[in-house]
C-alpha positions as a printed Julia matrix, in Angstrom:
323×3 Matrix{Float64}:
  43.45  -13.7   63.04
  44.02  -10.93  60.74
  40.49  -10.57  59.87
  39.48  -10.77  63.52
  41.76   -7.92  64.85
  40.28   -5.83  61.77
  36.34   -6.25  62.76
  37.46   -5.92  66.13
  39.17   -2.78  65.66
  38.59    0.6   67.57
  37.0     2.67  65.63
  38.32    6.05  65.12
  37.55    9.01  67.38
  34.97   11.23  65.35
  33.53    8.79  63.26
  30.65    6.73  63.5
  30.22    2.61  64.0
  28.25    0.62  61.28
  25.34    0.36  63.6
  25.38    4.32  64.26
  25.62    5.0   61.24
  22.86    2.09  60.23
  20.78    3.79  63.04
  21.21    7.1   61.67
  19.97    5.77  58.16
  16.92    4.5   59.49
  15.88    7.82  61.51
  16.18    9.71  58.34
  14.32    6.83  56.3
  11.79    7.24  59.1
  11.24   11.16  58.79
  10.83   11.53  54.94
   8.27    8.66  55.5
   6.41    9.72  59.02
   3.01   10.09  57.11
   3.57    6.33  56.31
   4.25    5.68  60.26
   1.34    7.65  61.33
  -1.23    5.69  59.76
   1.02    2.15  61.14
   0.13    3.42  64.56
  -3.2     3.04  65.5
  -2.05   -0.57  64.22
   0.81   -0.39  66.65
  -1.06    0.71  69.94
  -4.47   -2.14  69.19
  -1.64   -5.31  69.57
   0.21   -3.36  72.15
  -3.21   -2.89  74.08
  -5.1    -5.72  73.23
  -1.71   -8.46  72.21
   0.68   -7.75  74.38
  -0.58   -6.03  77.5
  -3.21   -8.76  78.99
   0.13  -10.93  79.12
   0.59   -9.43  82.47
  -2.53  -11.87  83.59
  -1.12  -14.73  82.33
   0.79  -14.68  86.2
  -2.51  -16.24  87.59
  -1.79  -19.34  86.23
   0.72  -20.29  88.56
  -1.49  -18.81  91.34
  -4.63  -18.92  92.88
  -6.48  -16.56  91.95
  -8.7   -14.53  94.08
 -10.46  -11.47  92.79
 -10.43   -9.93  96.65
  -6.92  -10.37  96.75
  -6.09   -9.11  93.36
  -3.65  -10.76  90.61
  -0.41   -9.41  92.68
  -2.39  -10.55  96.35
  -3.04  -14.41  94.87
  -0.77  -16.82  96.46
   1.77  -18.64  94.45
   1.54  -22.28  93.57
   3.91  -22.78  90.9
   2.72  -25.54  88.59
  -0.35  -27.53  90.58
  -2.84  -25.96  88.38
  -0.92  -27.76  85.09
  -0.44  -30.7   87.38
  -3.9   -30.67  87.76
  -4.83  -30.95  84.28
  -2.58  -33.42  83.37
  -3.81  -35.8   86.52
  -7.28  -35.2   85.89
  -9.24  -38.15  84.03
 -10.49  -36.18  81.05
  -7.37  -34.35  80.3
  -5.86  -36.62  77.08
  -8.89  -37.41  75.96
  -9.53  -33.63  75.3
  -6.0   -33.22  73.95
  -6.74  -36.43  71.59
 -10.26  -34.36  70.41
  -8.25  -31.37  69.61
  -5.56  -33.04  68.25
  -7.95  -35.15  66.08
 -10.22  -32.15  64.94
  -6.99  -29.62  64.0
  -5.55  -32.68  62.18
  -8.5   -34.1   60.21
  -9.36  -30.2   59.12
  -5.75  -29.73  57.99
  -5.87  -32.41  55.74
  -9.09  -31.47  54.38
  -9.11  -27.82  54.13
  -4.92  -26.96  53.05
  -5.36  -29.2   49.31
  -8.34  -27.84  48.77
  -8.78  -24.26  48.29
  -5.17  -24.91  46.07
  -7.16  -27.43  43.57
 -10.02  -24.74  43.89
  -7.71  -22.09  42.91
  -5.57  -23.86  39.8
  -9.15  -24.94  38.26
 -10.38  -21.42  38.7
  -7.08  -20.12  37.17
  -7.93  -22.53  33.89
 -11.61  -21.36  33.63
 -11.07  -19.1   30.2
 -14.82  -17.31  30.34
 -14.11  -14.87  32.49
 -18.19  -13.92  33.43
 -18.07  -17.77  34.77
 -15.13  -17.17  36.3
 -15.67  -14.31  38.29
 -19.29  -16.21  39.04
 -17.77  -19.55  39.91
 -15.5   -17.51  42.27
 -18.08  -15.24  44.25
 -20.36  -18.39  44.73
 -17.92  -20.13  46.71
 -16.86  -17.38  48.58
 -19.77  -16.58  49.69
 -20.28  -18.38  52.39
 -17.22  -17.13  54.26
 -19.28  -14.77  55.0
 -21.93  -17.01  56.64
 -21.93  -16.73  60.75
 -21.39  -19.15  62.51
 -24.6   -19.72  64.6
 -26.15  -19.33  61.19
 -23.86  -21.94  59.81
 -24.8   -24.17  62.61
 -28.34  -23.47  62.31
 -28.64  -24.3   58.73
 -26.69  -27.37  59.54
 -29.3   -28.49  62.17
 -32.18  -27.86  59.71
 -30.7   -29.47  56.73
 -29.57  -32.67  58.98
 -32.76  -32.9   60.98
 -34.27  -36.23  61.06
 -37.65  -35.53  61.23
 -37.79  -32.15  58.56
 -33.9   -32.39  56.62
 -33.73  -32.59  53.28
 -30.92  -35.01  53.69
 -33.04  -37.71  55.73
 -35.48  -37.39  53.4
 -33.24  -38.4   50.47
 -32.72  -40.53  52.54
 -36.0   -41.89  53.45
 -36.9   -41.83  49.2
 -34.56  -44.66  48.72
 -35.87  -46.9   51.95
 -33.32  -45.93  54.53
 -33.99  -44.76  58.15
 -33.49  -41.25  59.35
 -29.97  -40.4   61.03
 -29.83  -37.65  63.78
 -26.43  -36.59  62.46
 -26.26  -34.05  64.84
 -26.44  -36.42  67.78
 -23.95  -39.41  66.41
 -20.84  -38.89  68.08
 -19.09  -40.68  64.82
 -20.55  -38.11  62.82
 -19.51  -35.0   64.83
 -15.77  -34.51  63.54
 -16.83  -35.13  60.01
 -19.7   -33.05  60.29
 -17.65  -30.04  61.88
 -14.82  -30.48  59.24
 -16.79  -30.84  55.77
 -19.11  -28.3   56.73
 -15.98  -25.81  57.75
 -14.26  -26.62  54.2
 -17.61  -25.71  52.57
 -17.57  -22.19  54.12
 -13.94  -21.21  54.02
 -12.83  -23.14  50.74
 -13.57  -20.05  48.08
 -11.89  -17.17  50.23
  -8.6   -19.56  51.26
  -8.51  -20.24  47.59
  -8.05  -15.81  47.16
  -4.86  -16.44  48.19
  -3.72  -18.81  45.74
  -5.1   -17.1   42.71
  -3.2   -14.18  43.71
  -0.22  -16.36  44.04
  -1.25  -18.03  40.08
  -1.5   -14.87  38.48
   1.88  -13.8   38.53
   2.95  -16.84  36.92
   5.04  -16.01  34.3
   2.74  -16.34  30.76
   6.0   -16.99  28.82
   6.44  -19.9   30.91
   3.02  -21.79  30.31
   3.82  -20.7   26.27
   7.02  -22.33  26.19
   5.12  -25.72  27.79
   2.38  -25.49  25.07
   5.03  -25.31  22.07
   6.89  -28.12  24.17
   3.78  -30.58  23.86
   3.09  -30.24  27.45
  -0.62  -30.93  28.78
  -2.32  -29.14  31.4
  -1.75  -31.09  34.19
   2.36  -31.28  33.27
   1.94  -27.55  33.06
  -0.19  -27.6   36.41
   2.5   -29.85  38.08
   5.79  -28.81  36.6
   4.9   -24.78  36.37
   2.07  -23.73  38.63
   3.28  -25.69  41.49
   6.32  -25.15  41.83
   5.23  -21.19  40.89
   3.31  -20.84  44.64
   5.29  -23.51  47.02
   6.28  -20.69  48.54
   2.77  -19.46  49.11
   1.65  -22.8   50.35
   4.68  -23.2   52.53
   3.99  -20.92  54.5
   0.1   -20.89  55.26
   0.92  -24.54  55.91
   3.45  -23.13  58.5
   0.74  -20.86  59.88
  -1.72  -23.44  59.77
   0.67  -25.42  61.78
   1.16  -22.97  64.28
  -2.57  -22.85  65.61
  -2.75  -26.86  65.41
  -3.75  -27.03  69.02
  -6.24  -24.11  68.44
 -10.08  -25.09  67.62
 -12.22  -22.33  67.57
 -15.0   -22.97  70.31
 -17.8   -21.16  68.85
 -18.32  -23.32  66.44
 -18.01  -26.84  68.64
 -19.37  -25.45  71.43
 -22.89  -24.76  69.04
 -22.5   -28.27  67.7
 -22.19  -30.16  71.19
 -24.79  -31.88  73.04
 -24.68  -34.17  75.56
 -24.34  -37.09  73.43
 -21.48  -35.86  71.36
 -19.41  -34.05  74.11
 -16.51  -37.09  74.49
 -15.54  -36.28  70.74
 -16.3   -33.09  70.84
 -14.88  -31.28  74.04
 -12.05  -29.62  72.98
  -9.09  -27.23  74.83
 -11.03  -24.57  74.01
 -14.45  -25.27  75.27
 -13.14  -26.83  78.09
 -11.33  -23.65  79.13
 -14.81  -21.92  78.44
 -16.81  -23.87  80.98
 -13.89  -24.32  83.14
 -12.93  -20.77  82.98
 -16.24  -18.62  82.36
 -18.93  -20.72  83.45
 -17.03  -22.27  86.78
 -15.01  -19.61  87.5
 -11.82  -21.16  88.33
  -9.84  -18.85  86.27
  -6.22  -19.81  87.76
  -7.0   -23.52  85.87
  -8.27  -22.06  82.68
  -5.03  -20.01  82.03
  -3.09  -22.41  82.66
  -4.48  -25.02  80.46
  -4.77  -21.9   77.5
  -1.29  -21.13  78.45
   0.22  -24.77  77.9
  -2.25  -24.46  74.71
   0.01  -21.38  73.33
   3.36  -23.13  74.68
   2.44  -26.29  72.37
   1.92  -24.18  68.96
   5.03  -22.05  69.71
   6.93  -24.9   69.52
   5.13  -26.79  66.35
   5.13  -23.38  64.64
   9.33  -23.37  65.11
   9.69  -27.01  64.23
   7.84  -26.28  61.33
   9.41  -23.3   60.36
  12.68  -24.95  60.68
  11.82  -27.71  59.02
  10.38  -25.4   55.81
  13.63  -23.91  56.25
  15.55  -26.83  55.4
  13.51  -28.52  52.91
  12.11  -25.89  50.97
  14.64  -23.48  51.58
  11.77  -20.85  52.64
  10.04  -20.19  56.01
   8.32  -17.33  58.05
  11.69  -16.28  59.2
């Protein structure tokens, strides 16, 4: 009670509160500094203009929208265009292509660019090193109608190098590009391929301020690479993979279209139609722009909520989390 009464206490007249005085602190801090500030604010005003400002549209989604009537004009309708979704036949088995892609390209791509990254951290030439690196970074840098491009040559069955290995040894040419069973794999190999050398940046980063007194100590201890790898290294960036994995987890619901939407055809397109080439079409191409928001916005409701699980989940376990 004691203790209570004293945080609770008036403060004298004259003097200031810890959060004044806090307050205070931190407009000082932020006028020796203000050259810093300056150059955070073009930073500030791009999410404020382009982040946080076309929230105001997201009203239209429990409207219908009509562009003579304006977004304010549109009559209400609450929640019929999520009701919609939901009813309509096609609706899970989009969710259940998303869900499947995000998934199958988490596995692949989080271990990874970390296995890249520890073998790269062993490689003691450093000219192969830094060669070994660049090469499969590279094609991050790769477009991705290029990407799907090459893909479409290389897999071709008539002119594809890969048929025609395949041909050599007395098989038949496969239009990969067409076989629905091949589409996820196809779209998630090839993605691990271009982004594997710059998600493995991270990592090395993370790997070179291991401590070399550590990994000395293991050597004189007998221990092996792979006990240093597991019992040093590891434990050296959980923190790092933590929380991309939290990140990661936060867009599960979120497969970029560009990519899919180059890859689909009409024999691939009930594995391949995903939230966010549905919302394209539905959106762009039909124009019914009340049912597109919705759907995006019950996209960005869903990884809210796996991002916080996550996070509190990291929290818990590891002891470390975004916040």
């Amino acid at each position: 009670m004691a203790a209570k009464a004293k945080a609770t206490a008036p403060v004298p007249a004259g003097e200031l509160t810890p959060r004044q005085k806090k307050r205070k602190e931190t407009i000082k801090l932020m006028k020796r500094n203000y050259e810093l500030y300056f150059f955070l604010l073009p930073a500030v005003v791009f999410i404020a203009l382009f982040m946080y400002a076309p929230l105001y549209g997201l009203q239209i989604a429990f409207k219908t929208y009509r562009t003579g009537d304006g977004i304010w004009g549109s009559p209400w309708v609450g929640l019929y265009w999520f009701e919609q979704f939901f009813n309509s036949p096609r609706s899970w088995q989009i969710i259940g292509n998303t869900l499947t892609i995000s998934i199958y390209s988490l596995v692949v791509s989080f271990p990874f660019p970390i296995i890249l990254a520890i073998i790269l951290n062993y490689i003691k030439n450093l000219k192969f090193k830094r060669f070994s690196q660049t090469v499969t970074y590279m094609p991050y840098f790769i477009s991705t109608v290029v990407l799907v491009g090459m893909m479409e040559l290389f897999f071709s069955p008539s002119s594809g190098f890969i048929n025609t290995i395949i041909k050599m040894f007395g098989g038949e040419a496969i239009y990969f590009m067409g076989e629905p069973k091949y589409f996820q794999h196809m779209y998630v190999w090839s993605g691990l391929w271009q982004s594997i050398g710059y998600s493995s940046i991270i990592y090395i980063a993370a790997l070179s301020g291991v401590s070399p007194e550590l990994h000395e100590s293991a050597v004189i201890d007998g221990a092996n690479i792979l006990q240093r790898i597991w019992h040093i290294d590891i434990p050296s960036i959980m923190p790092t993979m933590v929380i991309l994995l939290i990140l990661s987890l936060g867009n599960i619901m979120n497969v970029g279209y560009e990519k899919v939407y180059l890859m689909q055809n009409d024999m691939t397109t009930n594995v391949s139609e995903v939230i966010s080439t549905y919302v394209y079409k539905i959106g762009l191409v039909n124009a019914q722009f009340s049912f597109s928001t919705a759907i995006g916005l019950m996209n960005n409701v869903v990884n809210f909520i796996v991002l916080v699980i996550a996070n509190t989940t990291a929290n818990k376990i590891f002891g470390s989390g975004l916040w």
